[in-house]
ROTILUM-93331 format. One line per 4 residues: number of its first residue (from 1); for each residue x, y, z of C-alpha. Coordinates in nm, 2 decimals, always signed. Example, Ala and Ser with C-alpha at 12.3 -4.5 7.8 and 13.67 -1.06 7.14 Angstrom:
<sites>
1 = +1.23,-0.45,+0.78 | +1.37,-0.11,+0.71 .
</sites>
This chain:
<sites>
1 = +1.61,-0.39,+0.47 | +1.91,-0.58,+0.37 | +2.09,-0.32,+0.09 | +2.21,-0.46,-0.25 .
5 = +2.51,-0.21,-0.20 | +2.72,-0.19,+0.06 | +2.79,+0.16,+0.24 | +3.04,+0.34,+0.08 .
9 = +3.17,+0.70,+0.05 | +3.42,+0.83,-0.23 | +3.44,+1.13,-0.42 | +3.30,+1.05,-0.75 .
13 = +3.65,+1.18,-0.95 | +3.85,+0.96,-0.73 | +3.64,+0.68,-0.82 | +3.58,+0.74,-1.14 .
17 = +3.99,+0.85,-1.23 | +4.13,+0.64,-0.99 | +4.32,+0.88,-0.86 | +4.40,+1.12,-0.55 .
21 = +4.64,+1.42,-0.47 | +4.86,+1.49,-0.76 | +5.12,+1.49,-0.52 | +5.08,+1.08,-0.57 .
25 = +5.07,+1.05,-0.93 | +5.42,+0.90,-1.01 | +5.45,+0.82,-1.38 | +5.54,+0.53,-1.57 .
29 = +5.56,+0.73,-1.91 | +5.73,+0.56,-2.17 | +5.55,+0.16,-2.07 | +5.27,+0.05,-2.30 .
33 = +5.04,-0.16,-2.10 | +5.09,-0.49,-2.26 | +5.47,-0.48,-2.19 | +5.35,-0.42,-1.84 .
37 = +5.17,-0.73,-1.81 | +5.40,-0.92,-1.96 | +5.67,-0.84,-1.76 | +5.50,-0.94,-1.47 .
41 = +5.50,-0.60,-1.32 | +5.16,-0.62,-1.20 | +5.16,-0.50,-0.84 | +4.90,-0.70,-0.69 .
45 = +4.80,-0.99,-0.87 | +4.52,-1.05,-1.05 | +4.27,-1.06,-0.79 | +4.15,-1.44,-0.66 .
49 = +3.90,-1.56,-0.37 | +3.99,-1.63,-0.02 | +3.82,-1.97,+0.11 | +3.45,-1.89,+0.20 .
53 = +3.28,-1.80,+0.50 | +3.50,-1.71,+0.81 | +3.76,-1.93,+0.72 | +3.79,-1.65,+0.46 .
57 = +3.82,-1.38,+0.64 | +4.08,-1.52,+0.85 | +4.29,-1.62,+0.63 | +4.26,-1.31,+0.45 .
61 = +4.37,-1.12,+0.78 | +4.65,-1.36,+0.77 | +4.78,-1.37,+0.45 | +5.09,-1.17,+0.35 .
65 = +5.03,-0.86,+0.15 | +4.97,-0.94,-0.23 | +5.13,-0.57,-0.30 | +5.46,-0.51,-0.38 .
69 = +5.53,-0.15,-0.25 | +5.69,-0.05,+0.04 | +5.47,+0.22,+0.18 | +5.47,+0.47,+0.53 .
73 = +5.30,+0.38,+0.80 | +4.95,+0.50,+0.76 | +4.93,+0.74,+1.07 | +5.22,+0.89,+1.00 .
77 = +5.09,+1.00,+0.61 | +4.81,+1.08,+0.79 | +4.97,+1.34,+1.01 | +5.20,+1.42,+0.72 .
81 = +4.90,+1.51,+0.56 | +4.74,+1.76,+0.85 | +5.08,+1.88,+0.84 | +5.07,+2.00,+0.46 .
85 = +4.69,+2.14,+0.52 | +4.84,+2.39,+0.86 | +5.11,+2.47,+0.69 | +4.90,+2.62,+0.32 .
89 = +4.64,+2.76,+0.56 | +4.85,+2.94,+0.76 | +5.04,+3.06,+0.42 | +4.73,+3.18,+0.32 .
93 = +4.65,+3.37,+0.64 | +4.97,+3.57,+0.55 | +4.95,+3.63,+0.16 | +4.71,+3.53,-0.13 .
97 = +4.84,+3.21,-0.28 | +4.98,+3.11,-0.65 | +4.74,+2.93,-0.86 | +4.96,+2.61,-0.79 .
101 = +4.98,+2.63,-0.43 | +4.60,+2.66,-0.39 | +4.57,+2.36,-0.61 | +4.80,+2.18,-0.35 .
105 = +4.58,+2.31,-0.10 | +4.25,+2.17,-0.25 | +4.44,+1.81,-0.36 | +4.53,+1.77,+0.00 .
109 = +4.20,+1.83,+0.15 | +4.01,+1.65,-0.11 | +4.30,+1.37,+0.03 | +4.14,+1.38,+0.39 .
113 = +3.79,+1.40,+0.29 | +3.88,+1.08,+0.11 | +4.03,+0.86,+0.38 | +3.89,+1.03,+0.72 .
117 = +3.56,+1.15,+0.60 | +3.67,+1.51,+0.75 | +3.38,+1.67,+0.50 | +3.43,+1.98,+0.67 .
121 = +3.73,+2.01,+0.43 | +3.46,+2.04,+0.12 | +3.37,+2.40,+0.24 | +3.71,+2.47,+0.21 .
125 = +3.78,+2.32,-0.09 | +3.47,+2.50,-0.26 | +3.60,+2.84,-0.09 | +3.93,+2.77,-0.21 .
129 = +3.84,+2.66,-0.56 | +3.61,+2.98,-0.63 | +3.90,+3.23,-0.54 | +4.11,+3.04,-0.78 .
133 = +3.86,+3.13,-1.08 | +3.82,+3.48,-0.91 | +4.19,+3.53,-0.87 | +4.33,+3.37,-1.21 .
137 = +4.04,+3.42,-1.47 | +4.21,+3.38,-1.76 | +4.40,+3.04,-1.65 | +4.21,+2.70,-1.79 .
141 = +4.37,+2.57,-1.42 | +4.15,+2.78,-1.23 | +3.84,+2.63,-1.37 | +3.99,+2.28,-1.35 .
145 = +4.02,+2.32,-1.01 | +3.67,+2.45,-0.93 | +3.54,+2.19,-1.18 | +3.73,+1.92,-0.92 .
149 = +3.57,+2.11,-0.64 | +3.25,+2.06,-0.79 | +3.26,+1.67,-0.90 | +3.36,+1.64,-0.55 .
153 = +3.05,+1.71,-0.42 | +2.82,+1.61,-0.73 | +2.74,+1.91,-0.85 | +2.81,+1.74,-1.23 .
157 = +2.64,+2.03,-1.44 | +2.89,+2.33,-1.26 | +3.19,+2.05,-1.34 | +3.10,+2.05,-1.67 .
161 = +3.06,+2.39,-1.71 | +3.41,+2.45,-1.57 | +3.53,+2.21,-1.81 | +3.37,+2.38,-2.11 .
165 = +3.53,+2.74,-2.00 | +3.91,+2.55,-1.93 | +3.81,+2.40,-2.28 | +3.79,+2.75,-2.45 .
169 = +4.08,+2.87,-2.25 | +4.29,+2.58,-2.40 | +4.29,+2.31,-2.15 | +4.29,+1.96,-2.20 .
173 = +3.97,+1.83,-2.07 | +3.90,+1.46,-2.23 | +4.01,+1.25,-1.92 | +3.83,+1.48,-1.67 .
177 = +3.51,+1.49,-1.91 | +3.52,+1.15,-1.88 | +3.59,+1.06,-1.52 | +3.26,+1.33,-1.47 .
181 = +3.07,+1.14,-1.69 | +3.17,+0.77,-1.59 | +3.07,+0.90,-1.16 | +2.71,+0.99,-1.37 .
185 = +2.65,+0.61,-1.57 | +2.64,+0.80,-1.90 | +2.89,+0.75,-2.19 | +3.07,+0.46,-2.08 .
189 = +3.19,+0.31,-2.42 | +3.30,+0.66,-2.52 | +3.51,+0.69,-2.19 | +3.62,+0.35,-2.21 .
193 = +3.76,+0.36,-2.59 | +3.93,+0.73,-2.47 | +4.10,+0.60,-2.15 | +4.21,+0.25,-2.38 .
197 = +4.35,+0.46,-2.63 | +4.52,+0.68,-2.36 | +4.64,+0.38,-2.24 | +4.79,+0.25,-2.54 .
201 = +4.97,+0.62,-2.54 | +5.10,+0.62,-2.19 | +5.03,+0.38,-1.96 | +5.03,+0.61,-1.65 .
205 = +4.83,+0.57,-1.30 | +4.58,+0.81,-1.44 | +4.49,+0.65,-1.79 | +4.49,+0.33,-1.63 .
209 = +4.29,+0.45,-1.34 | +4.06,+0.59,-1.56 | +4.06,+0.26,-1.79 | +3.97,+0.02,-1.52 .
213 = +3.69,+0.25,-1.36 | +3.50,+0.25,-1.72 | +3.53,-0.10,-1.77 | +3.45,-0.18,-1.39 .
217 = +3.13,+0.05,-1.53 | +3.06,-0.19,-1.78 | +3.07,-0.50,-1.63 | +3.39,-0.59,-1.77 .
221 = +3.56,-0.70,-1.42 | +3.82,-0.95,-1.54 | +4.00,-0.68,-1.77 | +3.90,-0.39,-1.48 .
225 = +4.08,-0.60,-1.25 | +4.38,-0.62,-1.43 | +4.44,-0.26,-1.54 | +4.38,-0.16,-1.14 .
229 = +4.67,-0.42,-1.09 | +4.84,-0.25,-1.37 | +4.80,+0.12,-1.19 | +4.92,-0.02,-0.87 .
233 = +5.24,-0.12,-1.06 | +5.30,+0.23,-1.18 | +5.33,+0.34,-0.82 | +5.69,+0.44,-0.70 .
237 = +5.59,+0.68,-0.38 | +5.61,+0.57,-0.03 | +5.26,+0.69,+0.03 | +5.01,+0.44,+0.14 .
241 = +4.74,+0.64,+0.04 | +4.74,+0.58,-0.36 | +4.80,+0.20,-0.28 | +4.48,+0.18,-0.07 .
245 = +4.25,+0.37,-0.27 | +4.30,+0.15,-0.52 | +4.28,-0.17,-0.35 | +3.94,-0.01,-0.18 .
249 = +3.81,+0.07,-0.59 | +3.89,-0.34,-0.66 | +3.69,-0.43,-0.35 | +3.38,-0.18,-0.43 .
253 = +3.40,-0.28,-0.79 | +3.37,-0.71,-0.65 | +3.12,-0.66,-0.37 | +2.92,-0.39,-0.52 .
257 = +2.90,-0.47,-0.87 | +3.00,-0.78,-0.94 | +2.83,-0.94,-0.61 | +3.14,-1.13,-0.52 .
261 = +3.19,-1.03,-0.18 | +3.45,-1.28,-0.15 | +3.68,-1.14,-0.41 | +3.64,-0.84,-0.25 .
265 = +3.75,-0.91,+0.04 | +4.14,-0.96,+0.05 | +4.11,-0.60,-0.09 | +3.94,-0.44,+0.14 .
269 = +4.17,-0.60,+0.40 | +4.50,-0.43,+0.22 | +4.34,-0.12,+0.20 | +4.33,-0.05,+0.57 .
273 = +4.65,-0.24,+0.59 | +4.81,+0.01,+0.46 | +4.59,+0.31,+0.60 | +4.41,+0.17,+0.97 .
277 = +4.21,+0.52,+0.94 | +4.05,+0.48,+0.63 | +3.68,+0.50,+0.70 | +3.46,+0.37,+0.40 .
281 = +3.75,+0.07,+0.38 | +3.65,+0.01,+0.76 | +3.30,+0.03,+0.72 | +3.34,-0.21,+0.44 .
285 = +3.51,-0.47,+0.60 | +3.27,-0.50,+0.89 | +3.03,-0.53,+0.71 | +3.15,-0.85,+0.57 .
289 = +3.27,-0.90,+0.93 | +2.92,-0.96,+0.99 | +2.82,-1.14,+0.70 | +3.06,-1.37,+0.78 .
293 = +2.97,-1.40,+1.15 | +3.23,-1.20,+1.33 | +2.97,-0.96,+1.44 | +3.17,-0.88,+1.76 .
297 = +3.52,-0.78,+1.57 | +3.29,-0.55,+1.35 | +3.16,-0.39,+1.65 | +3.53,-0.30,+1.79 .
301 = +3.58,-0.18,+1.42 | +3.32,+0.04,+1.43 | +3.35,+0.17,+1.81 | +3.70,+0.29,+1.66 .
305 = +3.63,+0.43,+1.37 | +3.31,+0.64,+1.56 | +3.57,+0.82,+1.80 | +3.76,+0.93,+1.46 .
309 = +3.55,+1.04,+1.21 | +3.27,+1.28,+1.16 | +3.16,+1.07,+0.87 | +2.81,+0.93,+1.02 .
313 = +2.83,+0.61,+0.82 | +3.01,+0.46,+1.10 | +2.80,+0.55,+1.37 | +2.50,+0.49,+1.20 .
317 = +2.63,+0.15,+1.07 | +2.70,+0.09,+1.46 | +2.38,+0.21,+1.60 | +2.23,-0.03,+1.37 .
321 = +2.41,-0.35,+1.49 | +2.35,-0.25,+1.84 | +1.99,-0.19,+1.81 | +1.93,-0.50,+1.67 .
325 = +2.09,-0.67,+1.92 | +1.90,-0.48,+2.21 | +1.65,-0.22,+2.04 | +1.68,-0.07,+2.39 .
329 = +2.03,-0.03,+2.39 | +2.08,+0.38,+2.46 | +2.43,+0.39,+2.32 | +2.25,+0.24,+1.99 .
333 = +1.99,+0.48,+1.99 | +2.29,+0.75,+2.08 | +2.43,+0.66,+1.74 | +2.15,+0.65,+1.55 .
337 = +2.01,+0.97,+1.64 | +2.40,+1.10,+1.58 | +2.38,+0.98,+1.25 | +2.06,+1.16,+1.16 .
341 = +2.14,+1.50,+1.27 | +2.54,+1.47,+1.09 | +2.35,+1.35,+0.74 | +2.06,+1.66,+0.82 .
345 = +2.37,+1.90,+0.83 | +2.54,+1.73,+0.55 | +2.24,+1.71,+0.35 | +2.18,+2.06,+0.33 .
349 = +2.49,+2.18,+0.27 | +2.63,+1.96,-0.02 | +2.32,+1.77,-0.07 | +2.42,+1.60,-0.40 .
353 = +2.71,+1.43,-0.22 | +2.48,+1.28,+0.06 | +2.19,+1.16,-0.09 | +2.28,+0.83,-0.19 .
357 = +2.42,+0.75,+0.18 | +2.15,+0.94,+0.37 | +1.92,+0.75,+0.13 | +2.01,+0.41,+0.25 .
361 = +1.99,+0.56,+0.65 | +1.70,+0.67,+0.61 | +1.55,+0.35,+0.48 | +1.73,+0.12,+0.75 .
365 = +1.82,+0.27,+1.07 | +1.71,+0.62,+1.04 | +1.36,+0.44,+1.00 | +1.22,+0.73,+0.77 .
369 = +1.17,+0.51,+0.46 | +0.94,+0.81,+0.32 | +1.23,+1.08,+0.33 | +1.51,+0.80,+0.19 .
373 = +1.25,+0.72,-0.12 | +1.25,+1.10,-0.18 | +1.60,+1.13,-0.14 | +1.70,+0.84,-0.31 .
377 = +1.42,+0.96,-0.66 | +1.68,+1.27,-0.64 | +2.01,+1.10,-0.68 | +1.85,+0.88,-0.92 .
381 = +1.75,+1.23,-1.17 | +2.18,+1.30,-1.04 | +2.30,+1.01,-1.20 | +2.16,+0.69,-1.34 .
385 = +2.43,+0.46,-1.27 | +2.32,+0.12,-1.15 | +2.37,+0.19,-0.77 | +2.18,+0.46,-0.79 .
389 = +1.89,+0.26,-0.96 | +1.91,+0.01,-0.70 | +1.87,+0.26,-0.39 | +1.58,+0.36,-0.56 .
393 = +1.41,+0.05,-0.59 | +1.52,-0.06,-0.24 | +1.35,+0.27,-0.10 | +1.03,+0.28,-0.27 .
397 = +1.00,-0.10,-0.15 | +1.10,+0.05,+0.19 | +0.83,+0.25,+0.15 | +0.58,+0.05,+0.08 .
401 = +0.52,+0.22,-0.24 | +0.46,-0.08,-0.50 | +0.41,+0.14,-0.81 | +0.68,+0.36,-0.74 .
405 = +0.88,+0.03,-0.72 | +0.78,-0.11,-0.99 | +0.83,+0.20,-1.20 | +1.19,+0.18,-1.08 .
409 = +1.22,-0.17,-1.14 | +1.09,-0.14,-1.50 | +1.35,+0.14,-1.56 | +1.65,-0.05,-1.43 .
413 = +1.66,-0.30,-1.65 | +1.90,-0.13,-1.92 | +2.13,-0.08,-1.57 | +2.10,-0.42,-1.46 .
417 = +2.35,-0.56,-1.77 | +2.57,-0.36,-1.62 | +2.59,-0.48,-1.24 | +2.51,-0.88,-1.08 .
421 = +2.35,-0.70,-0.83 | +2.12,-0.51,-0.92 | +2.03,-0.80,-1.17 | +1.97,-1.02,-0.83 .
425 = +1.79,-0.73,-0.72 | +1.55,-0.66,-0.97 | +1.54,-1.09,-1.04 | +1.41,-1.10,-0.66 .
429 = +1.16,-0.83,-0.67 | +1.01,-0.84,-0.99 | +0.75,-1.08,-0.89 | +0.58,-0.81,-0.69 .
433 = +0.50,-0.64,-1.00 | +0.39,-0.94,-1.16 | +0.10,-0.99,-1.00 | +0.01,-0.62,-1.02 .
</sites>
């Protein structure tokens, strides 16, 4: 089965925020945005089409970087990055932490998790978080940072929970409401007018982060496009890794929402210009390796990426393109069968992260299209955002379950104003209900 969506993997407050570690979140306080775009500030240009087909993707490859920034190379943030994480752990094997050092701790990991698919780190982070609360009870931060830990592996209703109890301690908890509530499709014009009036206050990396996500939500891409533009232009830290998160968050947005892979593409190329190890950005891009006919390069992508990462997208990705090569291949089978037992483990120990991506395993290579409906009906009830709606259509047809599918098509169709894709989707399989 031939997904609307392409494979992807990000926490839902770094997609929804546009944001990672606070350690990357330089300011540009005082700059409303339309002086930003008038200056010509932008970062990375409003976002245009490489030629079609493979000419595309070379010449993508090829072209110069649209982005302004100097940044580090990416394996040495990388390592910069494990440094930071040894260095708090150890700290912490010697004395309890300060509230603000744990949060360092947690931004850091939820850093990795991000770009290396190390989702070890989450038990960590959700060990980490709850001693913060434990610790520093009567601190709104404490339960801003377990409410992060939470989002970060959907577990939405404990988020907002921790929201409400920073709320009552006197936190500040609008843009976090909102980045919560834009990962789950509900209240999208209420986030958007928040974040554009935020905007309008301070144009910062966060507000415009924020902006872009909820309009990217709406369908809006043009004006999405530009506001990610306008956060890359707030950027003054050498890190690469704020740069390619939000070059990845353009590409998603084109491929996965708008169905133009080929805007997507030059930004999914930047991205792991600037970070070679980022893994969903990888994944990504050989996947439109093969869509474009360079099955072999996305191979060599993936054999990479499969020797780094624990994330099974990769490997099961991989398995997937081998087997259908040679459905005898044993090093394909390897893979898949890899895959399966990394998104069992994952599954039942932060299943609200996984269910999406074991969802659409299950329902192509993991060939268990009864167990991806199930799992994909549960992320549906998680959040009814339009990818979400679409996995569950595309497993209940996986399944063979025609009313279930129908059902599913019938109660995407609000969704479906809100992403081309799954309005191909459910223009392309509507006729089967039809005739019902």
């Amino acid at each position: 089965m031939t997904s609307t969506y392409s494979r992807s993997w990000q926490s839902p407050e770094a997609a929804a925020r546009g944001l990672i570690s606070s350690r990357f979140r330089p300011r540009l306080e005082a700059l409303a945005l339309s002086a930003l775009i008038a200056s010509g500030g932008l970062a990375c240009k409003r976002s245009s089409a490489p030629p079609s087909g493979a000419d595309g993707l070379s010449a993508a490859m090829a072209a110069p970087s649209a982005v302004r920034q100097r940044t580090t190379r990416g394996d040495l943030a990388l390592r910069n990055l494990n440094g930071r994480i040894d260095t708090v752990s150890r700290r912490a094997q010697r004395r309890p932490l300060r509230l603000p050092e744990r949060e360092q701790w947690v931004d850091a990991l939820l850093t990795r998790v991000q770009f290396t698919g190390s989702f070890a780190d989450f038990d960590r982070v959700i060990e980490v978080a709850e001693g913060a609360v434990r610790d520093h009870a009567s601190d709104p931060k404490a339960y801003l940072l377990r409410a992060r830990a939470a989002s970060a592996v959907h577990r939405f209703a404990d988020a907002e929970r921790d929201l409400d109890a920073a709320a009552r301690l006197g936190a500040d908890v609008d843009a976090r409401r909102a980045s919560v509530r834009i990962a789950q499709g509900r209240d999208l014009e209420s986030a958007r007018a928040f974040a554009r009036a935020r905007v309008e206050r301070a144009a910062t990396l966060e507000h415009l982060g924020l902006l872009a996500n909820a309009e990217a939500a709406l369908a809006e891409f043009d004006s999405a496009d530009e506001h990610y533009a306008a956060a890359l232009a707030t950027l003054r830290d050498v890190s690469p890794f704020p740069v390619a998160q939000l070059c990845f968050q353009r590409g998603v947005m084109w491929a996965e929402q708008a169905g133009d892979t080929q805007r997507a593409l030059p930004h999914y190329v930047e991205a792991v210009r600037r970070l070679p190890d980022y893994v969903v950005a990888n994944v990504h891009l050989a996947e439109l390796e093969v869509e474009l006919g360079h099955r072999d390069a996305a191979i060599e992508r993936l054999r990479v990426l499969v020797e780094r990462t624990a994330d099974p997208e990769p490997a099961g990705f991989l398995g997937e393109l081998l087997a259908s090569r040679d459905a005898t291949d044993p090093a394909g089978r390897a893979l898949i069968e890899r895959a399966r037992s990394a998104y069992g483990a994952l599954l039942e120990k932060h299943e609200g992260a996984f269910l999406d991506h074991a969802s659409e395993f299950f329902a192509g290579p993991g060939a268990d299209a009864a167990r991806a409906s199930v799992l994909a009906q549960e992320n549906l009830a998680l959040r009814q955002t339009p990818r979400a709606y679409a996995l569950a259509v595309e497993a209940a047809i996986a399944a063979k379950d025609s009313p279930l599918a129908c059902r599913m098509i019938e109660g995407a169709r609000a969704a479906a104003a809100r992403s081309r894709n799954l309005a191909a989707l459910l223009e392309r399989e509507s006729g089967r209900c039809a005739t019902r």
